[in-house]
Backbone and ligand atoms as CSV (ligand in chain L), in Angstrom:
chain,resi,resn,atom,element,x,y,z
A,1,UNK,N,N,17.034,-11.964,-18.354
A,1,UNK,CA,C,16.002,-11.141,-17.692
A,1,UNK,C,C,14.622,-11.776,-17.890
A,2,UNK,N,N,13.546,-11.893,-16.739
A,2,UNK,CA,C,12.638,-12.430,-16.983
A,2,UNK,C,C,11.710,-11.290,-17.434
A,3,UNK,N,N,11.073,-11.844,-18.274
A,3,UNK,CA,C,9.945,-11.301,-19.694
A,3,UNK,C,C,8.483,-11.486,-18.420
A,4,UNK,N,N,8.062,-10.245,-18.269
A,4,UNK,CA,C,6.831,-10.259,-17.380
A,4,UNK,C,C,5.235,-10.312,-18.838
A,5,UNK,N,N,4.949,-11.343,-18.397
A,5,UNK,CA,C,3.703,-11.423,-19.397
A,5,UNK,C,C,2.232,-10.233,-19.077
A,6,UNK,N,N,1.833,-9.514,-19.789
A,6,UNK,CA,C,1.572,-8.626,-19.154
A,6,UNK,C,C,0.029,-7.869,-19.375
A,7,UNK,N,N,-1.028,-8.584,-18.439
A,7,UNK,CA,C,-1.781,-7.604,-18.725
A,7,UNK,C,C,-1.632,-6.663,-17.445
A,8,UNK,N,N,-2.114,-5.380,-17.415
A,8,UNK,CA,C,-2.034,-4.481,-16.204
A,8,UNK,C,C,-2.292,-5.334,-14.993
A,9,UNK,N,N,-3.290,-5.821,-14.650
A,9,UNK,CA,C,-3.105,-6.683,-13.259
A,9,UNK,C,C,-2.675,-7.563,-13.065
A,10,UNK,N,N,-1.854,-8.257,-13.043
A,10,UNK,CA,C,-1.193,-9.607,-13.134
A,10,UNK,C,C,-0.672,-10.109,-11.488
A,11,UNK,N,N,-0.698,-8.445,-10.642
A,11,UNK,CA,C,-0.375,-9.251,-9.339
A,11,UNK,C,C,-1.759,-8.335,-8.508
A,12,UNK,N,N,-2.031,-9.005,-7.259
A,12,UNK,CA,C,-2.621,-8.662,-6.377
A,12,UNK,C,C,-2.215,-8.204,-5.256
A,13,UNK,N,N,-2.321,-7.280,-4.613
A,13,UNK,CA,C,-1.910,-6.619,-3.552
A,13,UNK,C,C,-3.220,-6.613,-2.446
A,14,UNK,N,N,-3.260,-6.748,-1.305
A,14,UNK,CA,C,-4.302,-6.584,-0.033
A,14,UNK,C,C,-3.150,-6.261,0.902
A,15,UNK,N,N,-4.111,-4.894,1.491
A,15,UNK,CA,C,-3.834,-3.847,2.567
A,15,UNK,C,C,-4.739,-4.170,3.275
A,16,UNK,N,N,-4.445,-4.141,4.518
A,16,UNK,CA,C,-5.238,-4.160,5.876
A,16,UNK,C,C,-5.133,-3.181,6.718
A,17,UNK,N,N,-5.716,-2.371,7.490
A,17,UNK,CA,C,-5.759,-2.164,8.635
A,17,UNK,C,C,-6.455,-2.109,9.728
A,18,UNK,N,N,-5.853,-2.198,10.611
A,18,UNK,CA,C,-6.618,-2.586,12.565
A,18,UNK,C,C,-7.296,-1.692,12.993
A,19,UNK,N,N,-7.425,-1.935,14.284
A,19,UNK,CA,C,-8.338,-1.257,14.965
A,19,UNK,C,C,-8.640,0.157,15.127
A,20,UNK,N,N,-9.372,0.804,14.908
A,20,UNK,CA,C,-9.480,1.995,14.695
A,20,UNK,C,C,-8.768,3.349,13.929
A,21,UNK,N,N,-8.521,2.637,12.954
A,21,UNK,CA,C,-7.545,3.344,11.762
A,21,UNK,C,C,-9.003,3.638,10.916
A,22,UNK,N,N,-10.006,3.443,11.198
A,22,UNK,CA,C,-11.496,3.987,10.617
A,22,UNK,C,C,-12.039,5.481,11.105
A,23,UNK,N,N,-11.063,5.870,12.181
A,23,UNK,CA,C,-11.404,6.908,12.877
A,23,UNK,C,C,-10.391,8.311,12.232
A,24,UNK,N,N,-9.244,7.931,11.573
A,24,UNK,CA,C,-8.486,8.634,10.987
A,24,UNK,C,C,-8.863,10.070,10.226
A,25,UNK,N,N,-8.314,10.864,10.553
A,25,UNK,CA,C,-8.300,12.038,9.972
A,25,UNK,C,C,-9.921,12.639,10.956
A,26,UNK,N,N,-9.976,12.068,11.866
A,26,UNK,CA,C,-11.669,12.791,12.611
A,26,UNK,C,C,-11.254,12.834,13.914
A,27,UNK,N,N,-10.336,12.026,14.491
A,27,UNK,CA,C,-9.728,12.371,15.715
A,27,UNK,C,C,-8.112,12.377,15.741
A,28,UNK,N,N,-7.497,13.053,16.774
A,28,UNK,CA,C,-6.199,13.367,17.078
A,28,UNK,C,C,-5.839,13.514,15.755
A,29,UNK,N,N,-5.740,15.009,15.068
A,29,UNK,CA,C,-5.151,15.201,13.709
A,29,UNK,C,C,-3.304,15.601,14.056
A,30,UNK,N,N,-3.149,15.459,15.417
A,30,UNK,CA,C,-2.042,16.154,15.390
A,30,UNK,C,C,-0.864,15.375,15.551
A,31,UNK,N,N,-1.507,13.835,15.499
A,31,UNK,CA,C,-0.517,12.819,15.733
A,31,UNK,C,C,-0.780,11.787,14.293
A,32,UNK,N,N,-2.216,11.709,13.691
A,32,UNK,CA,C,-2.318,10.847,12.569
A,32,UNK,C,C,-2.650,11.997,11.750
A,33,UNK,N,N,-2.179,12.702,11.762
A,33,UNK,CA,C,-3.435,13.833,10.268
A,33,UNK,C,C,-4.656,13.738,10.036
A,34,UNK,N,N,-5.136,14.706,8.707
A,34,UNK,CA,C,-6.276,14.638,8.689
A,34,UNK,C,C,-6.884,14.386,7.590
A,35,UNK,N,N,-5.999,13.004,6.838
A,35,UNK,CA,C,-6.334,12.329,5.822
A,35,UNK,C,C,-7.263,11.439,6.628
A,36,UNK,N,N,-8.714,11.054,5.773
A,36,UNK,CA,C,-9.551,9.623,5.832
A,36,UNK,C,C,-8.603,8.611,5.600
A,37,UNK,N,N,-9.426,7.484,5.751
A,37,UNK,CA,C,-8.685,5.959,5.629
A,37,UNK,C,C,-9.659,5.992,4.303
A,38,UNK,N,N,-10.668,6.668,3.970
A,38,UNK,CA,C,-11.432,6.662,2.671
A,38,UNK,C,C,-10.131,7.109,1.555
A,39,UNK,N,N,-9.821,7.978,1.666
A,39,UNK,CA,C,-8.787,9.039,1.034
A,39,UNK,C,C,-7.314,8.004,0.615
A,40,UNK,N,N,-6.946,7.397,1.695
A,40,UNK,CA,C,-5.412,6.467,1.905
A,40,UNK,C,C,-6.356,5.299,0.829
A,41,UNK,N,N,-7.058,4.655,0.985
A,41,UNK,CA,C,-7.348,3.525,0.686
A,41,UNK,C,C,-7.766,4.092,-1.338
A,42,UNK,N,N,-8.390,4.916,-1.192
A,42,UNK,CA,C,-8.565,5.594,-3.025
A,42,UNK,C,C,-7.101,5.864,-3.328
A,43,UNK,N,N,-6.179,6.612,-2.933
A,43,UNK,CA,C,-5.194,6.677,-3.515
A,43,UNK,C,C,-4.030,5.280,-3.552
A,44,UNK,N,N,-4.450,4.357,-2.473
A,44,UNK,CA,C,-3.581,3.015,-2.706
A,44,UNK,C,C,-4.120,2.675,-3.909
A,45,UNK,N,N,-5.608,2.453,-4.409
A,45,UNK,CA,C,-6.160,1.838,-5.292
A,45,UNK,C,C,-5.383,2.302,-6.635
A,46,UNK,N,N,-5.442,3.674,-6.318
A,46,UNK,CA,C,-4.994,4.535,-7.900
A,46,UNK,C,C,-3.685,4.201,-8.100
A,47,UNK,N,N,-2.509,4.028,-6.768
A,47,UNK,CA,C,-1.074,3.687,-7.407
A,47,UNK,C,C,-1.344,2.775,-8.153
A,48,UNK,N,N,-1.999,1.349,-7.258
A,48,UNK,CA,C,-1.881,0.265,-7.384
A,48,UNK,C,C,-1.755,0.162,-8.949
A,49,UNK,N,N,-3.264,1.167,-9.586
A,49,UNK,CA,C,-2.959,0.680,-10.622
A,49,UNK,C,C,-2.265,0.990,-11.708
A,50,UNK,N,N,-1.484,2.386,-11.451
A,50,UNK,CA,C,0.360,3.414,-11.803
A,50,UNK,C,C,1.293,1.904,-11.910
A,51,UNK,N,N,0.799,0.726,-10.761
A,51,UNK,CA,C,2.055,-0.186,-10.349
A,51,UNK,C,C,1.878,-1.379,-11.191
A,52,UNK,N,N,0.859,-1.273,-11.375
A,52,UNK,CA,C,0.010,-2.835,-12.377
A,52,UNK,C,C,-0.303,-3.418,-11.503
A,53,UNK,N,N,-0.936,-3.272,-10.335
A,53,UNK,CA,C,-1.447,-3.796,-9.404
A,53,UNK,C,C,-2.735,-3.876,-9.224
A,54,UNK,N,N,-3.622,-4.632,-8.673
A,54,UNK,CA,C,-4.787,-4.758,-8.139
A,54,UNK,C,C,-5.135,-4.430,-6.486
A,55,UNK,N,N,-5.164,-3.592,-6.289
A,55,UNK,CA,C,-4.953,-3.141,-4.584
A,55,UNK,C,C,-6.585,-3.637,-4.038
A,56,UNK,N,N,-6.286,-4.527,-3.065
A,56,UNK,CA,C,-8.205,-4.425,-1.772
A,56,UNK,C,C,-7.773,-4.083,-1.095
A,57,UNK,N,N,-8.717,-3.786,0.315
A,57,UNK,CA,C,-8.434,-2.936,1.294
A,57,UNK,C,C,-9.386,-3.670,2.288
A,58,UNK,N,N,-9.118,-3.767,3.683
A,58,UNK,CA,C,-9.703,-3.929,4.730
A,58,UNK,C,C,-9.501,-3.547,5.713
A,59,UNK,N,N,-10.369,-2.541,6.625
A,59,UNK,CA,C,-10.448,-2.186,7.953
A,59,UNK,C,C,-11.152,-3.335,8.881
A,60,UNK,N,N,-10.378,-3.745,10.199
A,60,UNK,CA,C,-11.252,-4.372,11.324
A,60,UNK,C,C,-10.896,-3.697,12.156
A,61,UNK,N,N,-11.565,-3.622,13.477
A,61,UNK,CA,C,-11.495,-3.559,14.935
A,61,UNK,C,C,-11.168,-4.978,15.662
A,62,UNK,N,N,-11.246,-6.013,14.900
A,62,UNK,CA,C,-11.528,-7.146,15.161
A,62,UNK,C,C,-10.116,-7.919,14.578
A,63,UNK,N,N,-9.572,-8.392,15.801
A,63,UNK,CA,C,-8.207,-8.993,15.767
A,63,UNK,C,C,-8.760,-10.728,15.061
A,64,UNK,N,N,-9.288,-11.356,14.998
A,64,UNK,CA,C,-10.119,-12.296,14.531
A,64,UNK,C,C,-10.498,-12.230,13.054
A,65,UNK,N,N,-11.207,-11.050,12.596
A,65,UNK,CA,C,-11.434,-10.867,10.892
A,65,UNK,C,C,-10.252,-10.463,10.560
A,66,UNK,N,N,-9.045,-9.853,11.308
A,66,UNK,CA,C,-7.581,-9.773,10.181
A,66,UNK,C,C,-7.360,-10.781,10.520
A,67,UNK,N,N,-7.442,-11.782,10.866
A,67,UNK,CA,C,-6.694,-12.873,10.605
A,67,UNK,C,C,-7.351,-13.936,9.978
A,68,UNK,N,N,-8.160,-14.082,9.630
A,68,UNK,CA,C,-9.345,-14.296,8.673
A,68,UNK,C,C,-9.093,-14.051,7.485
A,69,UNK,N,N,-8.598,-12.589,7.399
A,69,UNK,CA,C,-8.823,-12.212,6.128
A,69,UNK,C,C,-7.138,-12.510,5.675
A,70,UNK,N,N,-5.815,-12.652,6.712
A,70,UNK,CA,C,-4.448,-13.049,6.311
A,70,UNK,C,C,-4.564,-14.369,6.015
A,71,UNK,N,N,-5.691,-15.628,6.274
A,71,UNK,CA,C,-5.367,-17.122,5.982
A,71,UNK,C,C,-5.910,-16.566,4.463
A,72,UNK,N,N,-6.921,-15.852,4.270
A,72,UNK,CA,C,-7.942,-16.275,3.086
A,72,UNK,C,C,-6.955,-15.316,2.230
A,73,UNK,N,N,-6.104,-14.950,2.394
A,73,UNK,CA,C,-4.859,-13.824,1.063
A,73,UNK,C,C,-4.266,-15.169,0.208
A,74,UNK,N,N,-3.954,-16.168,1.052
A,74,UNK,CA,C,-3.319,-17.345,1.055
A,74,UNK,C,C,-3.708,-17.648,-0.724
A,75,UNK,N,N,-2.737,-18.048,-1.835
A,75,UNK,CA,C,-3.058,-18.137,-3.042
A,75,UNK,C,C,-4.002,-16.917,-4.027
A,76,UNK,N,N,-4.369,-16.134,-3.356
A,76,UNK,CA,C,-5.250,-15.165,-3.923
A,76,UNK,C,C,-4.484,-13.780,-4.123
A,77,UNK,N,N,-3.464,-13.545,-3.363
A,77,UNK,CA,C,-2.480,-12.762,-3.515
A,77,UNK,C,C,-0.983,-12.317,-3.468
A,78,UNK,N,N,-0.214,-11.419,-4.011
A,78,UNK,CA,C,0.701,-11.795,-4.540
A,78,UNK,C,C,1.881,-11.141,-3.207
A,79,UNK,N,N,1.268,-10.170,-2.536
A,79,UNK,CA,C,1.810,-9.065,-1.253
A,79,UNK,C,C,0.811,-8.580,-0.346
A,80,UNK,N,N,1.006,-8.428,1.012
A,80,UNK,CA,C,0.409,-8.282,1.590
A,80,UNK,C,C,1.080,-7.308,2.361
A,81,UNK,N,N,0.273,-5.697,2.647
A,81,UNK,CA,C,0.563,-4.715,3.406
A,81,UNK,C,C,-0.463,-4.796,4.497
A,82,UNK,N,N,0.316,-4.335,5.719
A,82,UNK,CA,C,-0.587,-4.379,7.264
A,82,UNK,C,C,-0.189,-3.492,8.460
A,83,UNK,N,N,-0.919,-2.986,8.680
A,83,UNK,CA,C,-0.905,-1.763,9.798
A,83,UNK,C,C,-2.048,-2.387,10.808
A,84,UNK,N,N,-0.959,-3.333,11.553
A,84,UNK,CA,C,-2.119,-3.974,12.708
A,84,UNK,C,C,-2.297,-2.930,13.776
A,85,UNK,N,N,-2.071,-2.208,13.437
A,85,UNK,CA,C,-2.432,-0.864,14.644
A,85,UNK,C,C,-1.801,-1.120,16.087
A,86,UNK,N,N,-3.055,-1.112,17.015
A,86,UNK,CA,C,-2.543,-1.629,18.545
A,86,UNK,C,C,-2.269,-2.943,18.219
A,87,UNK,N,N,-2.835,-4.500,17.695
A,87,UNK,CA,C,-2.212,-5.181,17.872
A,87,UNK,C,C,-0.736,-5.678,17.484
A,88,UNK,N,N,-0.792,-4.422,16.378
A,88,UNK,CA,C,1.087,-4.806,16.682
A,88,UNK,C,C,1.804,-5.104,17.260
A,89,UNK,N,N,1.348,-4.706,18.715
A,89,UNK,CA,C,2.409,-4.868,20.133
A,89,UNK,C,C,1.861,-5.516,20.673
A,90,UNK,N,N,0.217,-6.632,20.730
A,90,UNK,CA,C,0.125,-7.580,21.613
A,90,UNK,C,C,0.086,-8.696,20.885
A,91,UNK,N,N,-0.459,-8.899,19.427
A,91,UNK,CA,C,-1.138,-10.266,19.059
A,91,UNK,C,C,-0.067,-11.311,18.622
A,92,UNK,N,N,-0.671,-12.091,19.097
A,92,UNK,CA,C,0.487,-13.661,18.601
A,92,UNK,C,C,0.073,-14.016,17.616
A,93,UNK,N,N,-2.047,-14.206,17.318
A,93,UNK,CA,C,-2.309,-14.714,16.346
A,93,UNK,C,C,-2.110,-14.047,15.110
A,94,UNK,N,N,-2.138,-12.737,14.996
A,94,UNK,CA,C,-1.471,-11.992,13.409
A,94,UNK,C,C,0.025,-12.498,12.906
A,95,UNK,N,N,0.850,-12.198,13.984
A,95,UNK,CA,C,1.723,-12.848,14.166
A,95,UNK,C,C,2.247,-14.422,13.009
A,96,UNK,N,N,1.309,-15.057,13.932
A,96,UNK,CA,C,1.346,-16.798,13.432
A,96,UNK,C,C,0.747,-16.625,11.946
A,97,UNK,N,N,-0.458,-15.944,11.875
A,97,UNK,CA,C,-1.090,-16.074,10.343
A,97,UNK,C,C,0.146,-15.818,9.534
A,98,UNK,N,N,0.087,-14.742,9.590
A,98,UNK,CA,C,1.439,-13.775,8.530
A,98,UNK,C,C,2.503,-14.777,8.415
A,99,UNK,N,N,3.360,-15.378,9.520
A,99,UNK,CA,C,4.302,-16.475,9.329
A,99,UNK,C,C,3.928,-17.627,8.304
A,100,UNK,N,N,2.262,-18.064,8.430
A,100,UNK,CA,C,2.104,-19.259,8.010
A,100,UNK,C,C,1.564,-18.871,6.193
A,101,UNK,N,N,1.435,-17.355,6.160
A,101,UNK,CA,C,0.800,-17.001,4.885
A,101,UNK,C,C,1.592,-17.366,3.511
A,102,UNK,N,N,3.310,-16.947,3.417
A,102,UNK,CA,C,4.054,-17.580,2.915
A,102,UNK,C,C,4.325,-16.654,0.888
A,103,UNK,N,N,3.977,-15.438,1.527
A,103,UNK,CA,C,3.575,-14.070,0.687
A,103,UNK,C,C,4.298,-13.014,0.834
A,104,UNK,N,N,5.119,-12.220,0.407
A,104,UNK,CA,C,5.908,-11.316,0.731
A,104,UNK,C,C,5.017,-10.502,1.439
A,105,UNK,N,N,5.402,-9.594,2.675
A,105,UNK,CA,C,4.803,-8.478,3.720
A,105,UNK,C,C,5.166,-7.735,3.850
A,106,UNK,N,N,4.733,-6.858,4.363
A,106,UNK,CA,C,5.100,-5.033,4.601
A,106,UNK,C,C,4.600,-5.166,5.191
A,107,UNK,N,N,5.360,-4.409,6.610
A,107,UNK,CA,C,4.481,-3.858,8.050
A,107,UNK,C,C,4.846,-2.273,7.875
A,108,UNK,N,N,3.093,-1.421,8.158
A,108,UNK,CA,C,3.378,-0.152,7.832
A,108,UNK,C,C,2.734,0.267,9.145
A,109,UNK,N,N,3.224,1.936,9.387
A,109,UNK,CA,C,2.979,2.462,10.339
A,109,UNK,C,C,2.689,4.049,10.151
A,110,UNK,N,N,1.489,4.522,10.335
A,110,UNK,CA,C,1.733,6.221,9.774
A,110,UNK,C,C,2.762,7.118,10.994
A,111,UNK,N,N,2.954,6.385,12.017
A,111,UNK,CA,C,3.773,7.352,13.175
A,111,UNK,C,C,5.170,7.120,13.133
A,112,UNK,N,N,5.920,7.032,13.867
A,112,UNK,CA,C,6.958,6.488,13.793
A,112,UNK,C,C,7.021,5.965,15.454
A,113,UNK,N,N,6.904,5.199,15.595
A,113,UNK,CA,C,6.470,4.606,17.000
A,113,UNK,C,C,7.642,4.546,17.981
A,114,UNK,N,N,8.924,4.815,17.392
A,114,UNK,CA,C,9.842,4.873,18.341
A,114,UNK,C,C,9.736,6.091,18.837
A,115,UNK,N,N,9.747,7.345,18.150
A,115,UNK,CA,C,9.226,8.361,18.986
A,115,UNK,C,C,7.805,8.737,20.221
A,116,UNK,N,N,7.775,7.334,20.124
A,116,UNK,CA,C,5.934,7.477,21.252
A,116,UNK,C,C,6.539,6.496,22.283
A,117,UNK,N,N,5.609,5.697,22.699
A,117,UNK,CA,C,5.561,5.642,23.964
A,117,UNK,C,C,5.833,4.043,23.932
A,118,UNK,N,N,7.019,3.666,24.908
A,118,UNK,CA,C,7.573,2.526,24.653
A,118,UNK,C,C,7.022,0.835,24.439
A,119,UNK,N,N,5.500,1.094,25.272
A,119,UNK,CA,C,4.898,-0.031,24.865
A,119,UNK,C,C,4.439,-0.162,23.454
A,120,UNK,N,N,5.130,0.855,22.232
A,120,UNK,CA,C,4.710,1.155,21.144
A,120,UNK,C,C,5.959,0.281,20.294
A,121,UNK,N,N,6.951,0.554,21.037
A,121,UNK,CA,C,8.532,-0.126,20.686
A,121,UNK,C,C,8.586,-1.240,20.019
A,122,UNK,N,N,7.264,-2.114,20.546
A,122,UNK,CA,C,7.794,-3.674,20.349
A,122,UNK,C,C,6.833,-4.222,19.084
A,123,UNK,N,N,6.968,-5.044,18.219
A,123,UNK,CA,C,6.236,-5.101,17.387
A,123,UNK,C,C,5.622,-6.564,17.432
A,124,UNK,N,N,5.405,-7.290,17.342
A,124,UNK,CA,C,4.974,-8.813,17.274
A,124,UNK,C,C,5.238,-9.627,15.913
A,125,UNK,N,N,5.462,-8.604,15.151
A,125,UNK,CA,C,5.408,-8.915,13.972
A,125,UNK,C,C,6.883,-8.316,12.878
A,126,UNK,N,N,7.538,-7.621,13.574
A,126,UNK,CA,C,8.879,-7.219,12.839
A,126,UNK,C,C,10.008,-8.043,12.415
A,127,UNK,N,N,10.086,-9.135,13.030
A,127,UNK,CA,C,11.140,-10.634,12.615
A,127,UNK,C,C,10.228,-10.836,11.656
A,128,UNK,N,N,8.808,-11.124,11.082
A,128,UNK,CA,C,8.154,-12.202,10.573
A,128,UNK,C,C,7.974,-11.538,8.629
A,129,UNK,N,N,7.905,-10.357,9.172
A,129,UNK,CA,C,7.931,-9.486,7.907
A,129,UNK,C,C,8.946,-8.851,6.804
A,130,UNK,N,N,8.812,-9.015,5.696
A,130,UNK,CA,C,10.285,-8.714,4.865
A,130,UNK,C,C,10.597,-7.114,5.419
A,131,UNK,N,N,9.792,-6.205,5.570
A,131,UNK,CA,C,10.315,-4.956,5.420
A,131,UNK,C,C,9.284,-4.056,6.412
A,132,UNK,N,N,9.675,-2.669,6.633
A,132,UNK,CA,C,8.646,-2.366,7.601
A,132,UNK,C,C,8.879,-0.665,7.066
A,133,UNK,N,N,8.394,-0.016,6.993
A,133,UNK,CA,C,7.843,1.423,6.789
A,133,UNK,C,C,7.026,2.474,7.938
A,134,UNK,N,N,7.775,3.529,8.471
A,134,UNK,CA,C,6.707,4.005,9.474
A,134,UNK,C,C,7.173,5.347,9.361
A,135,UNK,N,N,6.324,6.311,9.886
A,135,UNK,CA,C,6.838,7.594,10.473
A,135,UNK,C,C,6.502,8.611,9.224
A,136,UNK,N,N,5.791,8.425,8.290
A,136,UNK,CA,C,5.498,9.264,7.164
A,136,UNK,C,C,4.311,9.381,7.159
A,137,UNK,N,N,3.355,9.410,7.894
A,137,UNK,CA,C,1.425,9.521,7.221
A,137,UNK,C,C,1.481,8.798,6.392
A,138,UNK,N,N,0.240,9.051,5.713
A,138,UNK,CA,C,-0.316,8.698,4.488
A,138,UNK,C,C,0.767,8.015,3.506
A,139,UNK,N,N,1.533,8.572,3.829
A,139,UNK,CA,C,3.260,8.363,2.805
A,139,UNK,C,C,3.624,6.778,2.964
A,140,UNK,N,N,3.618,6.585,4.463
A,140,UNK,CA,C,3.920,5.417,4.729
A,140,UNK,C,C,3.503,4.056,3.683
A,141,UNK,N,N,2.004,4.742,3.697
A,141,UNK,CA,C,0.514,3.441,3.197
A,141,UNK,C,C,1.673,3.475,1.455
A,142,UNK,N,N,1.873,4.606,0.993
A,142,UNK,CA,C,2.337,4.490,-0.480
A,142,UNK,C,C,3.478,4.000,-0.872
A,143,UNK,N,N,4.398,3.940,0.064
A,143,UNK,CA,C,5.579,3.891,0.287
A,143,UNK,C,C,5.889,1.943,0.423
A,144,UNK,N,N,4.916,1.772,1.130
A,144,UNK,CA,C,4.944,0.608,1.350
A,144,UNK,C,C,4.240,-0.364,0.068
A,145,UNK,N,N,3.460,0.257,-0.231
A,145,UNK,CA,C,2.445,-0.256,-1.306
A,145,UNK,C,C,3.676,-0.633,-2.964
A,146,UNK,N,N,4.714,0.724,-2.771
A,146,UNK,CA,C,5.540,0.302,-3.830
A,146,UNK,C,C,6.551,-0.758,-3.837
A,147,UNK,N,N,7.143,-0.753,-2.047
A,147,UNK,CA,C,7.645,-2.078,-2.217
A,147,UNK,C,C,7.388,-3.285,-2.122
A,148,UNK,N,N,5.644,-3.253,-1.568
A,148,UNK,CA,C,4.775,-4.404,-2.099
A,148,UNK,C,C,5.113,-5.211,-3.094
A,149,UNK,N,N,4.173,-3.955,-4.380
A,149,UNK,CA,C,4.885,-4.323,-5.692
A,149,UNK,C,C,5.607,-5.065,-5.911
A,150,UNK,N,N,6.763,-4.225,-5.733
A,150,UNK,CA,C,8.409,-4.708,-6.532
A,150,UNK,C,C,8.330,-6.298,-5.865
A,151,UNK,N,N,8.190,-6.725,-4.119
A,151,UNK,CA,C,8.194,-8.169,-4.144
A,151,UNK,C,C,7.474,-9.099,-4.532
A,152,UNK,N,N,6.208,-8.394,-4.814
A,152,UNK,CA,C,5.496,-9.331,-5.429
A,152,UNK,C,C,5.940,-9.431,-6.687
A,153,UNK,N,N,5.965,-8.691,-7.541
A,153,UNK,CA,C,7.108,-9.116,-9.143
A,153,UNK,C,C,8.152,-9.887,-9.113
A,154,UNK,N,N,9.142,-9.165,-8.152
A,154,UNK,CA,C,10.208,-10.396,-7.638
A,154,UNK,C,C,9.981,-11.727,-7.564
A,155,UNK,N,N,8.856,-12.293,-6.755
A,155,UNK,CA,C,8.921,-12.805,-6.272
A,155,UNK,C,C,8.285,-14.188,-7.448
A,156,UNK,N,N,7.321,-13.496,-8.287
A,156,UNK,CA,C,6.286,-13.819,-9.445
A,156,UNK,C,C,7.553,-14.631,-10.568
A,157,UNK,N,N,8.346,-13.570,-10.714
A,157,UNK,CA,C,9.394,-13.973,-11.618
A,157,UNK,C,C,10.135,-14.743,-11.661
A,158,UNK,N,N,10.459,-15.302,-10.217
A,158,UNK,CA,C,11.472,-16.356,-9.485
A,158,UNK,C,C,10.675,-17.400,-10.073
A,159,UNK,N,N,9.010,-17.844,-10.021
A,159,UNK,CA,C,8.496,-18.642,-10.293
A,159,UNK,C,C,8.538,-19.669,-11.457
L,1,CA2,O1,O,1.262,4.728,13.667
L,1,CA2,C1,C,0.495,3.794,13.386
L,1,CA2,O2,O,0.110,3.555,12.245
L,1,CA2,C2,C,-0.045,2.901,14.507
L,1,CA2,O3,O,-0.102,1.568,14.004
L,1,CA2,C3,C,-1.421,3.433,14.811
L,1,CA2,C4,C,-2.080,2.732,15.989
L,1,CA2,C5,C,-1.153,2.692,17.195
L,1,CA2,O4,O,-1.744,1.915,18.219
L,1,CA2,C6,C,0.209,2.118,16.853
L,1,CA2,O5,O,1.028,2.163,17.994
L,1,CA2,C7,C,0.857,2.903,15.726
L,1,CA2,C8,C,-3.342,3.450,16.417
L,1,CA2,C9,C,-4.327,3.699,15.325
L,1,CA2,C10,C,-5.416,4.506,15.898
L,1,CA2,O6,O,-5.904,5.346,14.899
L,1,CA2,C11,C,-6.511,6.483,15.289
L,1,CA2,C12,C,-6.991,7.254,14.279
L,1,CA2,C13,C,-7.587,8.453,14.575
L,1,CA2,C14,C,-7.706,8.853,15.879
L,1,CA2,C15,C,-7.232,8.059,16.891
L,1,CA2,C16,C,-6.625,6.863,16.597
């Protein structure tokens, strides 16, 4: 069994999310709730650190700064969670980053998108990612955040 050397942070975790996931919990409560992304993003922080994790967080509108911010995860972190929002279903370049990042991933979703509307169906990013989480709110962001974790340990330990 590998012996984890251990101070509390030893891995890094970065969460992202897209475009207008800043608007959360202030419009359409009846499809995203009426949790903040202030609220999701404090309580990722607090698992994170239940998990021995170091959790950051980033909101864009801007398909360009997440992918910016997926080259620059590159060596700096250990898992990477992402709720590309709408570009889930169009972008190539999130897509390509995430492929070329080379970091265990989680693709999260607070809806469950098969129940919506079919241009919602397709993901751009579901082959490229170890695991995917959707259809729980807020639950999702935590849910995902734990099996972050676990691959990033996994993955730390293999090393
Ligand atoms: O369910 C999800 O997490 C989505 O990624 C959310 C995206 C949507 O385009 C995806 O199909 C599924 C939309 C996020 C928009 O967030 C809003 C927040 C408050 C009010 C309106 C939109």
């Amino acid at each position: 069994m590998a012996v984890r050397k251990g101070h509390t942070h030893d891995r890094r975790i970065l969460v992202l999310h897209g475009p207008n996931l800043n608007l959360l919990g202030e419009r359409e409560p009846e499809i995203y709730g009426r949790v903040t992304l202030h609220q999701i993003d404090a309580e990722l922080r607090r698992l994170g650190e239940e998990l021995g994790a170091a959790v950051d967080t980033f909101q864009s509108n801007s398909e360009g700064a997440l992918v910016d911010r997926i080259q620059a995860a590159r060596g700096q972190y250990q898992a990477l969670v992402i709720n590309p929002a709408a570009y889930t279903h169009t972008s190539v370049a999130i897509r390509d980053a995430i492929q070329m990042l080379g970091i265990p991933v989680v693709e999260v979703h607070l809806s469950n998108v098969y129940r919506r509307e079919p241009f919602r169906h397709h993901s751009t990013i579901a082959d490229v990612v170890d695991g995917r989480i959707m259809g729980f709110g807020p639950n999702s962001y935590y849910l995902a955040l734990r099996a972050a974790a676990a691959l990033a340990g996994a993955r730390g330990e293999e090393q």
